[in-house]
C-alpha positions as CSV (number, residue, x, y, z in Angstrom):
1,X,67.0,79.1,-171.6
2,X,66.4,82.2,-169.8
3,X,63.0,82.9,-168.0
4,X,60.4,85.0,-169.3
5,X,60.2,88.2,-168.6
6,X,57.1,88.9,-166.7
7,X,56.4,92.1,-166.5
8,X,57.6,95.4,-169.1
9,X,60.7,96.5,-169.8
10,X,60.4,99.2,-166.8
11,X,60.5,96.1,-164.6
12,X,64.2,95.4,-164.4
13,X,64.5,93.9,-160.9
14,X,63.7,89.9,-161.5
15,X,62.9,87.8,-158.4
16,X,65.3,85.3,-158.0
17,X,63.0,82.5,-156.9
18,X,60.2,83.3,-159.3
19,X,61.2,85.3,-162.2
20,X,58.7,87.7,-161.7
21,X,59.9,91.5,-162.4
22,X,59.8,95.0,-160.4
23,X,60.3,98.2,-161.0
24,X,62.2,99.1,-157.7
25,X,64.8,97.0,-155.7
26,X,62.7,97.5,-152.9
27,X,60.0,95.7,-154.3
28,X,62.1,93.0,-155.3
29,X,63.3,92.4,-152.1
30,X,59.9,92.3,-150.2
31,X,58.6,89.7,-152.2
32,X,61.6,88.1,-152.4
33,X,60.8,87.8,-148.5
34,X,57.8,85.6,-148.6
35,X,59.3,83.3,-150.7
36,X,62.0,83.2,-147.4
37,X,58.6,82.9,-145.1
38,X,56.4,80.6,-146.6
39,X,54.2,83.7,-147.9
40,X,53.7,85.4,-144.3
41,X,56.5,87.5,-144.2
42,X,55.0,90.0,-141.5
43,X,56.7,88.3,-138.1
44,X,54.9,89.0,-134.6
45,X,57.8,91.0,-132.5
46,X,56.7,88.7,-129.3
47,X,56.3,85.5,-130.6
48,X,57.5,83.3,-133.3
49,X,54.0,83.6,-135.6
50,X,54.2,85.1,-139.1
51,X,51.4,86.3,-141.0
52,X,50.6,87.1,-144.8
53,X,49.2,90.5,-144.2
54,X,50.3,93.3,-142.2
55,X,47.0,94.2,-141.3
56,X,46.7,90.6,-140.1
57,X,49.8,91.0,-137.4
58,X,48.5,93.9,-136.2
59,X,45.3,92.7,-135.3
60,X,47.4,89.5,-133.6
61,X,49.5,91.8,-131.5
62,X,46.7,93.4,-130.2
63,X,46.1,89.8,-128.1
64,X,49.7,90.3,-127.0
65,X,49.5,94.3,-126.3
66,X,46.0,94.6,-125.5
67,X,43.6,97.2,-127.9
68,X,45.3,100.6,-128.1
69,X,43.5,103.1,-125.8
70,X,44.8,106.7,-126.9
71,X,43.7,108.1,-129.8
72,X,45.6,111.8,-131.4
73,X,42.7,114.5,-131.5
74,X,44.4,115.7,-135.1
75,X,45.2,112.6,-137.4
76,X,43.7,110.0,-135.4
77,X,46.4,107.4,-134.8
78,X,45.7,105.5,-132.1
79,X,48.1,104.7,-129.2
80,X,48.5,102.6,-125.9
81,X,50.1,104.6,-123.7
82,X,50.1,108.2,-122.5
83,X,53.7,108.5,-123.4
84,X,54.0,107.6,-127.2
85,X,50.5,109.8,-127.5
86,X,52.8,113.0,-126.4
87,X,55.7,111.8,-128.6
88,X,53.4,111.5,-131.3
89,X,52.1,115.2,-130.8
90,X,55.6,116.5,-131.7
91,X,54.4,115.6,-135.5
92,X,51.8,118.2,-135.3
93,X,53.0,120.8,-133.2
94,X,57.0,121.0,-134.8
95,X,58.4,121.2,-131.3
96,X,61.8,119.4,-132.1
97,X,63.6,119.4,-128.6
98,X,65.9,117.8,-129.1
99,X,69.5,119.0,-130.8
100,X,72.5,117.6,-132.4
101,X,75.3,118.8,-130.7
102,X,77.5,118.5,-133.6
103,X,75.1,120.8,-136.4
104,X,72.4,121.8,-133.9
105,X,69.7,120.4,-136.1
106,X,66.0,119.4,-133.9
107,X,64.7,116.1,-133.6
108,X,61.1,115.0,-132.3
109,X,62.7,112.2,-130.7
110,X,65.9,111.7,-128.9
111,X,66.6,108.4,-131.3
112,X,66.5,110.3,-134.2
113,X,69.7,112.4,-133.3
């Protein structure tokens, strides 16, 4: 028999583990992920932890990176170094310096082109 349908008919996306429905793909595929992880499917980028929250691996790789320092005057973001502060600033300020050389669109950042 097929599985219930958990949600409304606005939740098309079913979980393939689960059953449970979601409206967007996206959604879908993010829980789809803890099943894959045990239910912590935020890794730590410098070691092999996993954690259930976001929240949670940012407040671990804070014992890796140490407490961020920096802090943008406008919206507050916090930073650790002097260099992704100023990058940052770009946000704010609309300076895009640098240009595609193909359609001569800016970019804040160089990895954006």
């Amino acid at each position: 028999p097929d599985p219930p349908v958990i949600h409304n008919e606005n939740y098309v996306h079913r979980c393939k583990y689960c059953y449970v429905t979601f409206k967007t793909k996206a959604d879908k595929f993010n829980h789809e992920q803890s099943h894959m992880t045990q239910g912590k499917p935020y890794k730590c980028p410098d070691c092999s932890d996993t954690f259930g929250t976001n929240k949670q691996r940012r407040i671990h790789l804070q014992e890796h990176r140490g407490v961020p320092q920096l802090k943008c005057h406008i919206c507050g973001i916090e930073f650790r170094s002097p260099q992704y502060l100023q990058r940052h600033s770009a946000v704010h300020t609309g300076e895009k310096p640098f240009k595609c050389s193909v359609c001569q669109r800016g970019f804040n950042q160089a990895g954006h082109l």
